[in-house]
C-alpha positions as CSV (number, residue, x, y, z in Angstrom):
1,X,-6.7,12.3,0.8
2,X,-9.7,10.4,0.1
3,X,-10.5,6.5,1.4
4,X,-11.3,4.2,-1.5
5,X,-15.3,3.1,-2.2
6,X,-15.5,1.0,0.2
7,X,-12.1,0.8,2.6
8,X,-10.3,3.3,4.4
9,X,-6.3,3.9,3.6
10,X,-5.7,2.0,7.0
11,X,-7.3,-0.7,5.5
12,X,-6.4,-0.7,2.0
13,X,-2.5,0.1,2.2
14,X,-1.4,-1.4,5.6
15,X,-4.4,-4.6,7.1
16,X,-4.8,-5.6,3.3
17,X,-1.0,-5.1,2.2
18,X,0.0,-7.5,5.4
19,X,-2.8,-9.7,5.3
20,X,-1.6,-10.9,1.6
21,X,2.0,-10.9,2.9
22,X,1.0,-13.1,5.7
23,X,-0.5,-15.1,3.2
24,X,2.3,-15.3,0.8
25,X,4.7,-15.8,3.5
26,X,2.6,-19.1,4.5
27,X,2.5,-20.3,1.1
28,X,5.5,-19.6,0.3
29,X,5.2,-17.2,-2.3
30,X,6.9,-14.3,-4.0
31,X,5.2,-10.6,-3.0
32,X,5.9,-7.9,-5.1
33,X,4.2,-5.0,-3.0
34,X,3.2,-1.5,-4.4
35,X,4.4,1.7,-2.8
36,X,4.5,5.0,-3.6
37,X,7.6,6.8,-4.7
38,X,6.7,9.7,-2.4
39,X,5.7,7.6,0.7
40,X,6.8,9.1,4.0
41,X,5.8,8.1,7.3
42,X,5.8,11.6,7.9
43,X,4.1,13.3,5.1
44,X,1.6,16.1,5.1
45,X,-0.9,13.8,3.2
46,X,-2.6,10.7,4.7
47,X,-2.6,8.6,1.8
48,X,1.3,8.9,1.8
49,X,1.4,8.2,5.5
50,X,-0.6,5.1,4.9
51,X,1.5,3.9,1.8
52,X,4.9,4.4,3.9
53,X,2.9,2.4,6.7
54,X,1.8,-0.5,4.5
55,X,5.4,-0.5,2.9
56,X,7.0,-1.1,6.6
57,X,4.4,-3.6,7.4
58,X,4.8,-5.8,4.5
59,X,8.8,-5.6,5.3
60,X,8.4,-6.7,8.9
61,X,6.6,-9.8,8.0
62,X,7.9,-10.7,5.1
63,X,11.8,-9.9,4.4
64,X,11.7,-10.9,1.1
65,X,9.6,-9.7,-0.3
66,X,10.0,-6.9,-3.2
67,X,8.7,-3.3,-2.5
68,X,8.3,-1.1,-6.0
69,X,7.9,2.5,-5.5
70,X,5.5,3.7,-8.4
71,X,4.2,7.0,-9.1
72,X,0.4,7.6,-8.8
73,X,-1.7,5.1,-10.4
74,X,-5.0,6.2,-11.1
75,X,-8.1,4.2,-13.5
76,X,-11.4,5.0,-14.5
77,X,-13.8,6.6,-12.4
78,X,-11.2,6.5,-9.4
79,X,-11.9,10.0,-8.5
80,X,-8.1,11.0,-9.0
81,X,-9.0,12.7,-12.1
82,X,-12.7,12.9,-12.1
83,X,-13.6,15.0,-9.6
């Protein structure tokens, strides 16, 4: 359970998923938000934790908007599989 380069998962999957729904939510916009399909708030792995956090954060302050619940992604030179 990693953090990203340069953000932690607190900052990356809950302050950065609200701060855009805030934004949207102002500007009245559509969010689509991406979750993980194995997202538990209580999850023996702190990346899930932080997904299942960032997924209830975006719901409380924006309703509408649309939560999809993806598998891993991963990309190049992410680390997931290039150790």
């Amino acid at each position: 359970d990693r953090k990203s380069w340069n953000f932690t998962l607190q900052e990356a999957n809950v302050d950065g998923a609200v701060a855009i729904a805030e934004a949207a939510g102002k500007h009245g916009a559509r969010l689509i938000h991406v979750g993980h399909i194995a997202s538990r708030p209580v999850s023996g792995s702190a990346f899930l934790r932080s997904k299942a956090a960032g997924e209830e954060a975006v719901r409380k302050v924006l309703p509408t908007a649309t939560i999809i619940r993806t598998a891993s992604l991963f990309g190049f030179e992410d680390r997931f599989v290039n150790a």
